[in-house]
C-alpha positions, 0 to 999 in steps of 0.5 A, spaced: 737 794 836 743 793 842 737 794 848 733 789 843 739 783 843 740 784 850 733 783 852 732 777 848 738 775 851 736 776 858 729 773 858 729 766 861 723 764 856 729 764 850 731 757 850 737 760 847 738 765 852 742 764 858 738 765 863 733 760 861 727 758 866 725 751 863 720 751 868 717 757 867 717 756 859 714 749 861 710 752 864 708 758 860 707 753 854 702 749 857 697 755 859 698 758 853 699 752 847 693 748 845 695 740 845 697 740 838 702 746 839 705 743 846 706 736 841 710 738 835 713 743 840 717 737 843 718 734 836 721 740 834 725 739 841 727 732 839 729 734 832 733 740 834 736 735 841 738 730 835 742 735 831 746 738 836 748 732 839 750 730 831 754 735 830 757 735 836 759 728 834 762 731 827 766 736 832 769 731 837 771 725 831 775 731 828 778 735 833 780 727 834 784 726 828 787 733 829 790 731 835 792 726 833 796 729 827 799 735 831 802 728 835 804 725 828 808 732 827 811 734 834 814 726 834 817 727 827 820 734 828 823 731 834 827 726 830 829 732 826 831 736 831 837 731 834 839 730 827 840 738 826 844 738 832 849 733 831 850 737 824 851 744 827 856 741 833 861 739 826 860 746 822 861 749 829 868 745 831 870 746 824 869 753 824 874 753 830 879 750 827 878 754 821 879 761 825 884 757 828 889 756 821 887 763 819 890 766 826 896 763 824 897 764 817 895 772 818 901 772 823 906 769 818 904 774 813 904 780 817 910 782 815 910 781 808 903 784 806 906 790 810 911 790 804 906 789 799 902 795 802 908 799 801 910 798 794 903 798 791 903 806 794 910 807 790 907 804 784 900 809 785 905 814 785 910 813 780 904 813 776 901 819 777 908 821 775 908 818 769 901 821 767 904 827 769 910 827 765 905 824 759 900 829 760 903 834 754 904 828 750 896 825 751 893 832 751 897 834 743 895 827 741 887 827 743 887 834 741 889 832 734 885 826 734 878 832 735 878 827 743 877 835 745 874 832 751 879 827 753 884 833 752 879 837 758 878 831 762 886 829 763 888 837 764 882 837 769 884 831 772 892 833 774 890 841 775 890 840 782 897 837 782 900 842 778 896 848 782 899 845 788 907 843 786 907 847 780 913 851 783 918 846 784 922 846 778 922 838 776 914 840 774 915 848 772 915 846 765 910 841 765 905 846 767 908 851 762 907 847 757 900 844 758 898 852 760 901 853 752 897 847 749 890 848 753 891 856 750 891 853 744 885 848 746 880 854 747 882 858 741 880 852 737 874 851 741 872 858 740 873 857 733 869 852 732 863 855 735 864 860 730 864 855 725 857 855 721 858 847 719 859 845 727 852 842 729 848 843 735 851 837 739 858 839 738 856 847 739 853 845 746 859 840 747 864 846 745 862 850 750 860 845 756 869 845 754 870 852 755 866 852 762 870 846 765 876 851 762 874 855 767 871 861 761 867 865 764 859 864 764 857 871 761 860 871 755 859 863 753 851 864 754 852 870 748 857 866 744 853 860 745 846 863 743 849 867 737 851 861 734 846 856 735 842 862 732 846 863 726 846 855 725 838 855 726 838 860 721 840 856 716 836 851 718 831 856 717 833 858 710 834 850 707 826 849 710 825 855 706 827 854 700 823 846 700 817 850 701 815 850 694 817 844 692 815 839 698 809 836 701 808 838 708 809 831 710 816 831 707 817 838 710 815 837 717 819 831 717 826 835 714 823 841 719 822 836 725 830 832 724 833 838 722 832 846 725 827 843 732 832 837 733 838 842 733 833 847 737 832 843 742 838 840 743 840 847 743 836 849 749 836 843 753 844 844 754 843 851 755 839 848 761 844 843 762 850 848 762 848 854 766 843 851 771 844 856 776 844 862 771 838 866 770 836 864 762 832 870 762 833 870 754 833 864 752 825 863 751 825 870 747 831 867 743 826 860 741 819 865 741 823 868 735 826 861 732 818 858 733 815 864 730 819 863 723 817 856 724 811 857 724 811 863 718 813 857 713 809 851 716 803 856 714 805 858 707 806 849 706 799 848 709 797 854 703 800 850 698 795 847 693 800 840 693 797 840 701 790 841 700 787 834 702 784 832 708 790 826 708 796 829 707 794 835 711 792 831 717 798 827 718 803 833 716 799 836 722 799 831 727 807 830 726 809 837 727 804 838 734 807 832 737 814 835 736 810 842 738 807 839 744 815 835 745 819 842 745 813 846 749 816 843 755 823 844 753 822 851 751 817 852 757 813 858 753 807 859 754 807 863 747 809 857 744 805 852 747 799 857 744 801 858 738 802 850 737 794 849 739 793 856 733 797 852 729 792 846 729 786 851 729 788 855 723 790 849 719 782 847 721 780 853 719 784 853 713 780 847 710 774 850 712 776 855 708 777 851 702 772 846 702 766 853 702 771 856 696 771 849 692 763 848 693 761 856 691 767 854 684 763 846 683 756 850 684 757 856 679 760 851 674 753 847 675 750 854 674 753 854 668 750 848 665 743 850 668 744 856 663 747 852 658 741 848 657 736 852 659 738 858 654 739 852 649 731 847 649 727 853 653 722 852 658 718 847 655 722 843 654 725 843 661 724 840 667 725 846 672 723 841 678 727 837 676 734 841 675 731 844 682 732 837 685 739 837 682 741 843 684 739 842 691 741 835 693 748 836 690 750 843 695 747 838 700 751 832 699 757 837 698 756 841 704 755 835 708 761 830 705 765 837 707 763 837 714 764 829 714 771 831 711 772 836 717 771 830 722 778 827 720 780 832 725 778 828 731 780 822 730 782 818 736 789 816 733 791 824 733 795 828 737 789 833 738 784 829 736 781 828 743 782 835 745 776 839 747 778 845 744 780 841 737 772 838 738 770 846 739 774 848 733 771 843 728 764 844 730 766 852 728 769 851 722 764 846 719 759 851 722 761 856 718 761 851 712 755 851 712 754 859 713 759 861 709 756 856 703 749 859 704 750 866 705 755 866 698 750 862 695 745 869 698 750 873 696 751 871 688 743 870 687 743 878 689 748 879 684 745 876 679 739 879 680 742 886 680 745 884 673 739 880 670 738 884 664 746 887 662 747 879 663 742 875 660 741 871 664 734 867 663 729 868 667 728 860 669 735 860 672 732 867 677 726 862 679 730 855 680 734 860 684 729 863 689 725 857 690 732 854 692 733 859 697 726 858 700 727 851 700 734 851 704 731 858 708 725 852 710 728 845 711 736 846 709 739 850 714 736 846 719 738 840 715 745 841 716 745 844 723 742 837 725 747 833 721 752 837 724 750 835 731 750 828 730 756 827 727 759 831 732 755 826 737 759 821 733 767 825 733 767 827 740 762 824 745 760 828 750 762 834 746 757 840 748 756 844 742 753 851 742 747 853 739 749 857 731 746 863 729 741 860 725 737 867 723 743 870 719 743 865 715 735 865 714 735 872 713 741 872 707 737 866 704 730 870 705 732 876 702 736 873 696 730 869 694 725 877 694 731 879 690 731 873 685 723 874 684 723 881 683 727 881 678 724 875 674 718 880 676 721 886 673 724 882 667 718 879 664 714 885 665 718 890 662 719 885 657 711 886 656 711 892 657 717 895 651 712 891 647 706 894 648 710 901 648 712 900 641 707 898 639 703 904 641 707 909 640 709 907 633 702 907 630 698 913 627 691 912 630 687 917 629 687 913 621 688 906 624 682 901 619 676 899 622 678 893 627 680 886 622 682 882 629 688 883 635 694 885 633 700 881 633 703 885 638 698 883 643 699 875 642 707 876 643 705 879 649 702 873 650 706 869 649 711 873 654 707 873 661 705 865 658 712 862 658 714 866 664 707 864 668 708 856 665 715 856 668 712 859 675 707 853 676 713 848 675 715 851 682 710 855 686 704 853 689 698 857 685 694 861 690 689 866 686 683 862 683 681 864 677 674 868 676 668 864 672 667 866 665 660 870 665 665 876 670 670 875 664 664 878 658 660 882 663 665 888 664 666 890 657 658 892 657 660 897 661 657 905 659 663 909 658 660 913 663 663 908 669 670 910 667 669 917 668 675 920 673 671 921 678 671 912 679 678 913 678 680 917 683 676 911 688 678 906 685 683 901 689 691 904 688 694 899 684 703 898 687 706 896 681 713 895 683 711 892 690 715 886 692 713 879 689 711 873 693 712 867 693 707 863 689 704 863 681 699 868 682 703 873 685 709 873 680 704 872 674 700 878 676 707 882 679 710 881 671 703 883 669 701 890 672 708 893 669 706 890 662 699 894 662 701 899 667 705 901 662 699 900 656 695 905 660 700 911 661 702 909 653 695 910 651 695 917 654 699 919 651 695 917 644 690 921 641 686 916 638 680 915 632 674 912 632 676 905 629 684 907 633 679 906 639 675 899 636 682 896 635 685 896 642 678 895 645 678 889 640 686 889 643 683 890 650 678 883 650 684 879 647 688 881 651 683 879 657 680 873 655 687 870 654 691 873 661 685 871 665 687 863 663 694 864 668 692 864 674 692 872 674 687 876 679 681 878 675 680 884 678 688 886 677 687 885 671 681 888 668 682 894 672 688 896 668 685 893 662 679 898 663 683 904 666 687 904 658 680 902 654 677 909 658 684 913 658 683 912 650 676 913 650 678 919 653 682 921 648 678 919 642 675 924 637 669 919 636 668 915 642 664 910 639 666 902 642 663 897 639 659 891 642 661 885 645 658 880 642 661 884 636 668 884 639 668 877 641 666 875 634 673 880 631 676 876 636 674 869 636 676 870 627 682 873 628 
């Protein structure tokens, strides 16, 4: 770029340059320009000729005026200038007389001021005389007025004199007796030390006495920790006593002006006082006081007058600034940890209680589902709605719990704008969540394992499940976002770690499977101990020609309805049912085709295997316990020829009414056919009616 500029500045075609040839340019510009060119060439020229000689013009016109005013100016300050002279000559000529007056007056006076020199040396000695003839007297009255200092100030101030002429006679007495009254001094300064009523400004300024009284250092630093020990410990017992009848705000405030008030005082003057000693006990001695501090400020944040977000925030707030104020006086490490613990444990205290209160108002809403559901029964009920219910009211709670955790971090506080405050809010409301979930996994168990000692209705173990599915599938997630916004909102910039998601899916998963075994096992026990009674309360080998179903059959009915009818209202149906000519072709069978042979290679039926998750599979689940138990009843039976009509008549209501469920039909007509042919095994006759027969006893009865 440099090389460039230097060129151009050179080069003898620039008609800016220095080196400019106007010849050559003439003539350059005539051999390469065309007419045209060469004639707005020189009206540029011209136009530019113009310019310059109109600014040069501007430039000479004010260059001229300024000329001129500078002339105006120097003019001026010289008129000025004489004027100022003229002045300074009389200040200097009357400065002269003046030294002149001054030289005489001094030589007139010399001898006098020499006097007066003299007299004022007598009267500062005759006043240091005085004093020393008046110190007993000022000492005993400032001692007893309690102006301990002013006693030690005027005793220090003429030590040195009485050290140094303490031996002539006209002072021996006055040193004698100032030695008696400051004996008598310490006594009453070491007294009051001992006294458990002086306070924390009068034990420093004891002490603070004592060292200017010469005491020695080592003992002043027991006795002095001793005392203030003792005073705060009274502090102490007073901040005890107030737990249980104060707020914290009213505790801290007392804690804050009275034992940490005198505390930092304490240390402060201990500091102060024995600067160039090792204060190796001292933060031993405030780690001690601190941590019974601590012990009671715990034990008001447990109160249940301290549970709200409110009160606990600003109680907390004035007691970590005084933390944060004494963490510098004390410098402790420990202390300064322990006040961050504080705040944390307060946090987590809340947490605490907020998952506690949701699980109590949860179970309360449980029992008011009990209540109604025991009360109108399930046709009358809408289990999607008390679902809905139940579902949106622990979200709500959850998340004004965690809305509530949120006052942790606001600007205004002491440590809201802390990165470990955010951090341990974001952990607390984490485990908000969790806790909620994982208890509310924990109480579906256990209701599930008490199901049948409880009477707990079946409906409530279906809502109760299908509530676990639906937190495991949208809720968990939900409330994990919902924190991250808000904590987005609190604490900008916050980097918040992922949560552990899957423990809490697995605790809802596994409540869920619990919940819907149960009601399984429940309705089909239920069916089933009728069945039982049923068969093997009769006599059937004199059983009557069959009239139609018996009454049993149509409770049991009833039984796997009402439990199915409830399924629908909150689990998808996923079993098709089978059309009507497969219903009434299998009772045509040969007796033949229930041989034990096609038993044994016939599909194996698990009758307690786990429940899923939609109508179908809990309808059959209560139903393979219920026939199950038919058949292996059946067995036990010998049966006639009409005890074998009458529970094929039995078996086809049963089929015809079951298979309208939502039941798979091959479950179904299996274990209904694996009890008819077990009774044709055990019958004397096996002669079974036809089924046009059956349908027409079953169609009338």
């Amino acid at each position: 770029m440099a090389e460039a500029n230097k060129e151009n500045t050179e080069n003898p075609l620039n008609i800016d340059s220095s080196n400019f040839n106007s010849e050559m340019y003439l003539e350059c510009l005539m051999k390469l320009a065309t007419l045209k060119q060469v004639m707005d060439k020189e009206a540029e020229i011209v136009k530019q000729s113009q310019f310059l000689q109109s600014e040069m013009q501007t430039l000479v016109y004010e260059n001229y005026n300024k000329f001129i005013s500078a002339t105006e100016t120097v003019r001026k300050m010289r008129t000025d200038f004489q004027i100022m002279q003229e002045e300074m000559n009389k200040l200097s000529d009357n400065i002269n007389k003046i030294t002149t007056f001054s030289s005489q007056i001094s030589e007139s006076l010399k001898e006098s001021g020499t006097n007066v020199n003299r007299l004022c040396s007598t009267r500062h000695l005759l006043d240091k005389l005085q004093f020393l003839f008046l110190l007993p007297s000022q000492l005993n009255k400032a001692i007893i007025e309690n102006r301990y200092a002013d006693a030690v100030h005027d005793y220090a101030h003429a030590q040195r004199v009485l050290q140094k002429y303490g031996n002539q006679p006209s002072f021996q007495s006055i040193q004698t007796e100032c030695s008696e009254i400051i004996y008598g001094l310490k006594k009453t300064l070491r007294d009051r030390l001992l006294n458990s009523d002086t306070s924390a400004s009068e034990l420093a300024e004891s002490v603070g006495l004592l060292r200017q009284l010469q005491e020695t250092d080592s003992s002043l630093k027991d006795i002095f920790l001793s005392c203030a020990e003792s005073r705060l410990d009274q502090h102490l017992k007073s901040l005890s006593a107030l737990v249980e009848h104060t707020d914290i705000l009213e505790w801290v405030e007392k804690c804050n002006n009275t034992l940490l008030a005198d505390l930092g005082i304490v240390i402060s003057c201990y500091h102060e006082m024995f600067q160039d000693q090792e204060a190796n006990n001292l933060p031993e001695f405030a780690e001690k006081v601190m941590s019974q501090v601590f012990h009671l400020f715990e034990e008001v944040v447990k109160r249940p007058e301290n549970i709200g977000t409110e009160i606990l925030i600003r109680g907390l707030d004035k007691f970590f600034r005084k933390l944060q104020a004494m963490s510098e006086i004390i410098s402790s490490d420990v202390v300064s940890q322990k006040a961050l613990d504080v705040v944390i444990q307060c946090i987590n205290h809340k947490a605490t209680m907020q998952y506690q209160l949701i699980q109590s108002q949860f179970k309360d809403s449980l029992m008011r589902v009990r209540q109604t559901l025991a009360s109108k029964g399930t046709e009358t009920v809408d289990l999607k709605d008390i679902l809905n219910s139940l579902q949106v009211y622990l979200m709500q709670k959850i998340q004004a719990s965690l809305l509530d955790l949120m006052a942790f971090l606001q600007n205004n506080l002491s440590f809201g704008l802390k990165p470990w405050c955010a951090k341990a809010v974001a952990n607390s409301c984490w485990t908000v969540i969790s806790e909620t979930l994982i208890n509310l996994s924990d109480m579906v168990k256990k209701m599930a394992c008490l199901k049948t000692s409880n009477n707990i209705p079946f409906e409530l173990l279906l809502i109760l499940a299908k509530l676990c599915l639906e937190l495991q599938e949208n809720g968990v997630s939900t409330l994990h976002n919902h924190l991250v916004k808000l904590l987005e909102e609190a604490a900008p910039g916050l980097t918040v770690d992922n949560k552990d998601k899957n423990s809490v899916i697995v605790n809802l998963s596994t409540a869920a499977q619990a919940a819907l075994d149960s009601e399984v096992v429940f309705i089909g026990q239920t069916a089933a101990q009728m069945l039982r009674v049923s068969v093997l309360a009769r006599d059937w080998l004199r059983a009557p020609e069959p009239r139609g179903p018996r009454a049993v059959c149509r409770r049991v009915v009833e039984t796997l309805a009402s439990a199915d009818s409830a399924a629908s209202q909150l689990f998808p149906t996923s079993v098709k049912p089978s059309s009507d000519s497969s219903r009434r072709t299998i009772w045509s069978r040969a007796p033949s085709s229930f041989s034990p042979i096609n038993r044994i290679f016939s599909e194996r039926i698990e009758v307690f295997s786990p429940a899923g998750a939609d109508r179908g599979a809990l309808s059959n689940g209560a139903l393979k316990v219920a026939l199950k138990a038919l058949v292996e009843c059946v067995r036990l039976r010998t049966f006639s020829r009409h005890g074998l009509q009458q529970l094929q008549v039995d078996v086809h209501f049963l089929q015809q009414r079951l298979s309208c469920m939502g039941n798979d039909e091959r479950l179904l007509n299996a274990l209904l056919e694996d009890a008819l042919a077990s009774a044709q095994l055990r019958c004397v006759d096996p002669q079974l009616m036809e089924p046009s027969i059956v349908d027409i006893i079953c169609e009338r009865g």
